[in-house]
FIVOSE-589426 format. One record per residue (C-alpha): x, z, y. Coordinates in nm, 3 decimals. Each point is the difference from the previous one (the first is absolute). Layout:
<sites>
<site><x>X</x><z>Z</z><y>Y</y></site>
...
</sites>
This chain:
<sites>
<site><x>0.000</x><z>0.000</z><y>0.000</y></site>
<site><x>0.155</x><z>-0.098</z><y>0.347</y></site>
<site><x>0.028</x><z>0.252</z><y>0.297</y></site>
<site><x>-0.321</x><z>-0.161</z><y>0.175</y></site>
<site><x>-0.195</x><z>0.021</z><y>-0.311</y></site>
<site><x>0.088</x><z>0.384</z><y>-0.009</y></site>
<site><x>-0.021</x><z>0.051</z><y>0.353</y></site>
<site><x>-0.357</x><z>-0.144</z><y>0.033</y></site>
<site><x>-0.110</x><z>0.168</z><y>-0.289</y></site>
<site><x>0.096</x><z>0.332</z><y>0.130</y></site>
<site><x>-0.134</x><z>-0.064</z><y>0.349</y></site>
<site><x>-0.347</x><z>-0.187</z><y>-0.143</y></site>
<site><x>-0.168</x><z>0.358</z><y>-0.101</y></site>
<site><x>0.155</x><z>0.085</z><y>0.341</y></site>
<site><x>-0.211</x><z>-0.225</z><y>0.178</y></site>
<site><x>-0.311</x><z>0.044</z><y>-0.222</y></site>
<site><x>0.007</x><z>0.339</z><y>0.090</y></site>
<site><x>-0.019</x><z>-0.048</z><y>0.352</y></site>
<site><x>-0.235</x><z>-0.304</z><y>-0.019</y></site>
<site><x>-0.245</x><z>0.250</z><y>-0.208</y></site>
<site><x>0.077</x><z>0.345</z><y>0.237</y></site>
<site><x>-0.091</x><z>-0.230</z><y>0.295</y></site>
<site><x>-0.343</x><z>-0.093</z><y>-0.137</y></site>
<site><x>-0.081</x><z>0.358</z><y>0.058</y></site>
<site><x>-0.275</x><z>0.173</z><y>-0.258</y></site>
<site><x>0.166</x><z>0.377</z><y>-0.076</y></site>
<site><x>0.311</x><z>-0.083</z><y>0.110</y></site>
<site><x>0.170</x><z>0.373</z><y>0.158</y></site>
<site><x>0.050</x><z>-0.080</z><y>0.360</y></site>
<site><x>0.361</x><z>0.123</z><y>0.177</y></site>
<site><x>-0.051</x><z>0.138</z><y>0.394</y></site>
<site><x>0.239</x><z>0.146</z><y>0.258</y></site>
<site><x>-0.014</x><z>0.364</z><y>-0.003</y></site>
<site><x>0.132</x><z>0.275</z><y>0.274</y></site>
<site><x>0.192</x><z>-0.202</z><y>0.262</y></site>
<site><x>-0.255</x><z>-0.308</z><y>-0.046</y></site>
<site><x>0.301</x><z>-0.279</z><y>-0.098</y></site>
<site><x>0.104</x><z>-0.113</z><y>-0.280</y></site>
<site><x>0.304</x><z>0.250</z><y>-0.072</y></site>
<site><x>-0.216</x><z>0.205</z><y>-0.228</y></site>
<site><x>-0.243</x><z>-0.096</z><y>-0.234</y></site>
<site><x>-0.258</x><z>0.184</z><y>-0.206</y></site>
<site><x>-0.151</x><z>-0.166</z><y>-0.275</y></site>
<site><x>-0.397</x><z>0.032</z><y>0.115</y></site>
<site><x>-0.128</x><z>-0.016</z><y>-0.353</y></site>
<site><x>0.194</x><z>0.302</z><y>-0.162</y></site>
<site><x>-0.215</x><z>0.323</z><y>-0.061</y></site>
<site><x>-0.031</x><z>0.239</z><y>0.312</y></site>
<site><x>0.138</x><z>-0.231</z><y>0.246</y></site>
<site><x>0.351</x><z>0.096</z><y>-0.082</y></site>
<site><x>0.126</x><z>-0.336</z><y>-0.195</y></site>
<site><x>0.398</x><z>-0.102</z><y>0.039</y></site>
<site><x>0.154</x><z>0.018</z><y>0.283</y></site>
<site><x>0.239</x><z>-0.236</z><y>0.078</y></site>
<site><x>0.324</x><z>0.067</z><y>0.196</y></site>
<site><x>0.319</x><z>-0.124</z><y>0.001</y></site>
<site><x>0.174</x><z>0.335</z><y>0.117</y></site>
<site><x>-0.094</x><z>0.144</z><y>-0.320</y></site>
<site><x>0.177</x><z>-0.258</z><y>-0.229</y></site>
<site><x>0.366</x><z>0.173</z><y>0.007</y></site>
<site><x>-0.183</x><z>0.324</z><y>-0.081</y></site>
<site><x>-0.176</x><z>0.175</z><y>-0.296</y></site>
<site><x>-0.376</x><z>-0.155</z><y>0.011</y></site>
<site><x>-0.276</x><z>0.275</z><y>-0.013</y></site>
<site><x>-0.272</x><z>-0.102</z><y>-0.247</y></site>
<site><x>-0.212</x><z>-0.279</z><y>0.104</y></site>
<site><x>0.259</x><z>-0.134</z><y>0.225</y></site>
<site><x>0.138</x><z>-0.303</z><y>-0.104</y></site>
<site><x>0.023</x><z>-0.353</z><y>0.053</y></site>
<site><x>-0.001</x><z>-0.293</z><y>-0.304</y></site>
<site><x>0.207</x><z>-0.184</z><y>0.203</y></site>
<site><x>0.345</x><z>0.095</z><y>0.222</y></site>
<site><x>-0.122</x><z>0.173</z><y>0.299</y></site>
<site><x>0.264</x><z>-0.157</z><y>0.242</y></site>
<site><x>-0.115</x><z>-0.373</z><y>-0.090</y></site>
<site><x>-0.350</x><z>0.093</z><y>0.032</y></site>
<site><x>0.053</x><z>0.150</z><y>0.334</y></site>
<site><x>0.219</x><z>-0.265</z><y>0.111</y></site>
<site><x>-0.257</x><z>-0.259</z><y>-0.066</y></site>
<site><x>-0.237</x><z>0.119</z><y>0.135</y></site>
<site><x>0.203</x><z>0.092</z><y>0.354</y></site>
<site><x>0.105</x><z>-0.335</z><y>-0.058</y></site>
<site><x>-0.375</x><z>-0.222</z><y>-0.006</y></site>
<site><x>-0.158</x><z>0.267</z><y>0.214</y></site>
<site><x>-0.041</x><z>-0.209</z><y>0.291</y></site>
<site><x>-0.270</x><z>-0.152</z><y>-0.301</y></site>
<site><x>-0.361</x><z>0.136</z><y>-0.023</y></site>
<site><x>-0.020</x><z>0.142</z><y>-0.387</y></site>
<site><x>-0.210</x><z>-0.114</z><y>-0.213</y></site>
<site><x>0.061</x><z>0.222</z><y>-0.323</y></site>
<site><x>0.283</x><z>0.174</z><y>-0.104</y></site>
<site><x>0.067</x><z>0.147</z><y>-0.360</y></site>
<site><x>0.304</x><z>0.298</z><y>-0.001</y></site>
<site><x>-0.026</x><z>0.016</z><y>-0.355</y></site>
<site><x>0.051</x><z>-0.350</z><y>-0.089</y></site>
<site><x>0.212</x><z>-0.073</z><y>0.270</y></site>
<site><x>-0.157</x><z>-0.268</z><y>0.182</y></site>
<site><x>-0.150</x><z>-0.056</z><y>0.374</y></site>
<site><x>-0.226</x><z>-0.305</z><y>0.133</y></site>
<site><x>-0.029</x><z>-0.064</z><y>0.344</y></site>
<site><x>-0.290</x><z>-0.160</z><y>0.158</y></site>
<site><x>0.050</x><z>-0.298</z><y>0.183</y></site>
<site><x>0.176</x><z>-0.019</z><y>0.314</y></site>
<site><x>0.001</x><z>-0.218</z><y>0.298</y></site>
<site><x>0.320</x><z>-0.032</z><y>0.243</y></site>
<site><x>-0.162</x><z>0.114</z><y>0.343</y></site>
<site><x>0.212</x><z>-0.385</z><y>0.082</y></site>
<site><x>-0.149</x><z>-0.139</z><y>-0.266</y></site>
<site><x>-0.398</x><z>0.033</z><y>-0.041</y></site>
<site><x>0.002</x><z>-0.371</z><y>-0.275</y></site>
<site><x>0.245</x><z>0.171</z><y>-0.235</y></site>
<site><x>-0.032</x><z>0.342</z><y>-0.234</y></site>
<site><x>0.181</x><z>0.156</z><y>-0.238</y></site>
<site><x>-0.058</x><z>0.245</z><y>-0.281</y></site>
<site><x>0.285</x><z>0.189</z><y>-0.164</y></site>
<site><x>0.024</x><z>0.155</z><y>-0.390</y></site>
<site><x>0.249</x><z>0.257</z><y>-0.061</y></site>
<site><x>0.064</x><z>0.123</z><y>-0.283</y></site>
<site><x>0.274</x><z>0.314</z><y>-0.110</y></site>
<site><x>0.077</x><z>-0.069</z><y>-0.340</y></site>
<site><x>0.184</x><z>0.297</z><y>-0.112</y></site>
<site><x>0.122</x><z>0.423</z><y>0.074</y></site>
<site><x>0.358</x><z>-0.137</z><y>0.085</y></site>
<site><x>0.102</x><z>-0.107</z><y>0.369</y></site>
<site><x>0.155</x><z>-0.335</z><y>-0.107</y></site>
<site><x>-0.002</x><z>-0.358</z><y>0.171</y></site>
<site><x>-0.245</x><z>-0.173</z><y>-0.279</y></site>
<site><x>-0.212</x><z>0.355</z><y>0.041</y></site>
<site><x>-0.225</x><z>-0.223</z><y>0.241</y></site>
<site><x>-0.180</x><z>-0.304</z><y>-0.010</y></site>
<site><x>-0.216</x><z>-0.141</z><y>0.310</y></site>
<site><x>-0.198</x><z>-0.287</z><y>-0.009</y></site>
<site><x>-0.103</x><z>-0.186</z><y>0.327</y></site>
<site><x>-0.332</x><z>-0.195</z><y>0.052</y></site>
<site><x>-0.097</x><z>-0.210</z><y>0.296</y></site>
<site><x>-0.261</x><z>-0.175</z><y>0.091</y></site>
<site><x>-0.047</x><z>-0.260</z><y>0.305</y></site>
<site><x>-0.352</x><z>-0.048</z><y>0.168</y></site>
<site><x>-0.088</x><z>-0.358</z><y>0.009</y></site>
<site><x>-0.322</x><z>-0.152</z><y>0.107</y></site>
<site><x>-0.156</x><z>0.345</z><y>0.005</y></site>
<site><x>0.057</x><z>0.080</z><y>-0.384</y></site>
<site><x>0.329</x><z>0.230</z><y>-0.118</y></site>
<site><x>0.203</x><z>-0.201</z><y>-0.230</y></site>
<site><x>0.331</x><z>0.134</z><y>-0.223</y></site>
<site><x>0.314</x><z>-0.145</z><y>0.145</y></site>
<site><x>0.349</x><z>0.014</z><y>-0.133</y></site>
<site><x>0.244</x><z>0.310</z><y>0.077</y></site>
<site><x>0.334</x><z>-0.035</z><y>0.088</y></site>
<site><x>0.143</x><z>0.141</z><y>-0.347</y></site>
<site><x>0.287</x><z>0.229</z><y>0.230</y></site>
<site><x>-0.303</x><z>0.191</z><y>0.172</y></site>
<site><x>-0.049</x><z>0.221</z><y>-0.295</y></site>
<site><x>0.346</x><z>0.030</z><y>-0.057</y></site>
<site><x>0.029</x><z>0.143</z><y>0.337</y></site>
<site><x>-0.237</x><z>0.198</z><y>-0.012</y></site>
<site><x>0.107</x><z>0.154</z><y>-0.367</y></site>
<site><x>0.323</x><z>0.063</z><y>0.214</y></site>
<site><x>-0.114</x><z>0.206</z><y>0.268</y></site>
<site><x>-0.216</x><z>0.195</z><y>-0.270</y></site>
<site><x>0.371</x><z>0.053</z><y>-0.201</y></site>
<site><x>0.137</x><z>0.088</z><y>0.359</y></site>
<site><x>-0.248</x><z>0.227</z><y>0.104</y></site>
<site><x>-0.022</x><z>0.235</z><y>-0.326</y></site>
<site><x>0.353</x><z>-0.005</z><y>0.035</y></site>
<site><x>-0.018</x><z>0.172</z><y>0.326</y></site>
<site><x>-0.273</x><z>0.225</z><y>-0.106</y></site>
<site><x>0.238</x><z>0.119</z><y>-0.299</y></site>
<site><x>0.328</x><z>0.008</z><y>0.223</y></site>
<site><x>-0.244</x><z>0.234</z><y>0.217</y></site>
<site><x>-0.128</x><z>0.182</z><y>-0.209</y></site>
<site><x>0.367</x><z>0.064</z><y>-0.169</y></site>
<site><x>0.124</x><z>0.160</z><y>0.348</y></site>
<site><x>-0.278</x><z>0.226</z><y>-0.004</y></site>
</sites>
């Protein structure tokens, strides 16, 4: 089996996951909690209120009960610092992954874009992250799927890698 073979048949349950959890129908919603950003996040489903909390600070340190992450806590942060200037449209802790809605450039009002990110494992490593970029131009008043430029998501998985690197070199210091 060749490397794309495995690699889209590890990422296809991936995506059905997501494709399902956005349809909606039970699925356990995921809100801001105390400082109202995204820093912390409670899972809204969980019994009592409590859920997981979900904080990078934490991930050098012993984890109390119920606070963990299924995915490494400095990539998750550090994509979601990284596509916040994106409205969300879901995003899954325990699986790892984060849809945006679409966004229009305030220059731009013919062309969106949606982004896919998904953290694929505990470890801060460069193939820990994968993003996936849609766009779409407006034409004739209908949206219609245009190509990406393939470096956008590479860049974009870059400043994610950056970013949790800064949140760990931070945290480290502490």
């Amino acid at each position: 089996m060749n490397a794309h073979v495995r690699k889209t048949t590890l990422l296809l349950p991936i995506a059905l996951a997501a494709a399902l959890g956005a349809c909606g129908g039970g699925e356990k919603s995921v809100k801001p909690v105390a400082n109202g950003d995204y820093n912390d996040f409670r899972d809204a489903g969980a019994a009592g209120g409590g859920g997981v909390l979900v904080n990078p600070g934490k991930a050098n340190k012993q984890q109390e009960a119920g606070d963990t992450l299924g995915v490494n806590a400095y990539l998750w942060r550090g994509a979601l610092d990284t596509l916040s200037f994106m409205p969300l449209a879901s995003v899954d802790p325990f699986g790892g992954v984060i849809i945006t809605d679409w966004y229009s450039p305030p220059t731009t009002t013919d062309e969106r874009f949606k982004a896919t990110a998904y953290i694929l494992g505990r470890q801060l490593r460069a193939d820990g992250v994968k993003v996936t970029i849609f766009r779409q131009v407006r034409e004739g008043g209908q949206w219609n799927d245009a190509p990406v430029n393939p470096a956008t998501a590479t860049d974009i998985e870059n400043k994610v890698l950056a970013a949790a690197r800064e949140l760990r070199a931070s945290q480290a210091s502490k």
